[in-house]
N, C-alpha and C positions, 0 to 999 in steps of 0.2 A: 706101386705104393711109394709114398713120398718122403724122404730122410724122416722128416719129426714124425709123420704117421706111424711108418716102422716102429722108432720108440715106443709111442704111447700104445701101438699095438700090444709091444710085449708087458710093459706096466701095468695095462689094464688084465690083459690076462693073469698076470702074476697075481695081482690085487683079490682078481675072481677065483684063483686058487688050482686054474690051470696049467700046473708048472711045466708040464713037457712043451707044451705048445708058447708058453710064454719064454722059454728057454730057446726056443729055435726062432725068434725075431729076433731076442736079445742078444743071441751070438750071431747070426746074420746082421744087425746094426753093429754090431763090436767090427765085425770083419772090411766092411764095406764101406765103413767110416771111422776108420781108426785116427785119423786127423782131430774129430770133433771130442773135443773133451765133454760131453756124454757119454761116448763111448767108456768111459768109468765108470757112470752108474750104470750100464747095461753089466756091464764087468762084472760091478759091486753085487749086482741081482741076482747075478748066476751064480758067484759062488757062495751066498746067501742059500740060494734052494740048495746047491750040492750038499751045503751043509748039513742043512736040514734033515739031508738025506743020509746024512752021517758018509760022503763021499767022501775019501780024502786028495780025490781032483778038487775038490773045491781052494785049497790053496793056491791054483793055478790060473784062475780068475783073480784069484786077490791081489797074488803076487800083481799081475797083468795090470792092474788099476792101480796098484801102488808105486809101481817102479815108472811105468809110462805116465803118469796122469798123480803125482805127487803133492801140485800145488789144486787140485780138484778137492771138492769137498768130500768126494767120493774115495779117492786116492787117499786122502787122508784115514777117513774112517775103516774105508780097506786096510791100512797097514796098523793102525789099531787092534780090526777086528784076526787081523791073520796071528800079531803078536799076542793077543788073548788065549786064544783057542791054540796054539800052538806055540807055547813060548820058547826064546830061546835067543841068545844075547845079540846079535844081528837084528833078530826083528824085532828085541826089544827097541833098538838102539833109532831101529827105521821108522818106529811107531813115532818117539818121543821128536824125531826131526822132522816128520810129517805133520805135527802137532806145533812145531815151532814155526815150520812153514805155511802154514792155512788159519787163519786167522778168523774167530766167528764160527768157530766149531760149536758144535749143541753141546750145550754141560754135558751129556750124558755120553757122549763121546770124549770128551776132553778128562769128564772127571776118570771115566776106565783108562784113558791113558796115562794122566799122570799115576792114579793109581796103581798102576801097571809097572810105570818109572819109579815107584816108592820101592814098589815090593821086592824088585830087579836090581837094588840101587847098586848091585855090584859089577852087573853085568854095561853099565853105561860106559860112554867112553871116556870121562872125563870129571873130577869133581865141579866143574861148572853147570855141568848136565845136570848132576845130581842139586846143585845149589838151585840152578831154575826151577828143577822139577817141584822140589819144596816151597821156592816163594811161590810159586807159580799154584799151587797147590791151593798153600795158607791163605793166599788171596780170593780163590776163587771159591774155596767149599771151608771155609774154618772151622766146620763140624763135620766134616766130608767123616767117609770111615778110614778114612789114610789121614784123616788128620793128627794120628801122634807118630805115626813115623814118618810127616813132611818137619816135624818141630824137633830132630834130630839134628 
């Protein structure tokens, strides 16, 4: 089987709803090409299903895709989605610089993170954090639902 095929192997199955089996190319491609920054969204996809599964391995995919693979769009939304689901001032802190470093995030990712950074504004490390987070915010969703605690 060929680098890209492996991927799309496991995506398709994922897609089809096959998760054990799309779970074992997609960590087979994480292993055997840890070089390619795909290997993030394989990452991103497994612990997506573990989640699912209410496993709480599944931060260990995320971590994996956030920490390696940061400037990845994958990486990104990885450390969004770990700081979501498990908050806590580190990963709040990791989401909001994963966010400042990837650029062309989906609103829907971008808006959970700074909404994330609103809600946490204590746990950030800096009041310039907290100043981006806000303009950063009021720019992008001015009716967002964090929009009155970005106009703090």
């Amino acid at each position: 089987i060929g680098k890209p095929a492996l991927l799309r192997m496991g995506q398709t199955l994922e897609l089809e709803g096959e998760w054990e089996e799309a779970q074992r190319y997609l960590k087979l491609y994480a292993l055997l090409f840890p070089e390619d920054p795909r290997a993030a969204d394989a990452l991103h996809r497994i612990g997506k299903g573990l989640r699912g599964l209410g496993s709480e391995e599944s931060q260990i995919p995320f971590r994996l895709a956030a920490e390696f693979y940061p400037a990845t769009l994958a990486g990104a939304i990885s450390a969004v989605d770990m700081a979501w689901t498990w908050p806590g001032r580190d990963k709040v802190r990791s989401a909001l610089r994963a966010i400042r470093d990837c650029p062309g995030l989906p609103d829907a990712v971008l808006e959970r993170g700074l909404g994330l950074a609103l809600t946490h504004s204590d746990w950030l490390a800096s009041e310039s954090d907290r100043d981006w987070a806000s303009k950063r915010y009021r720019a992008a969703f001015p009716l967002g639902p964090h929009a009155d605690k970005a106009q703090k």
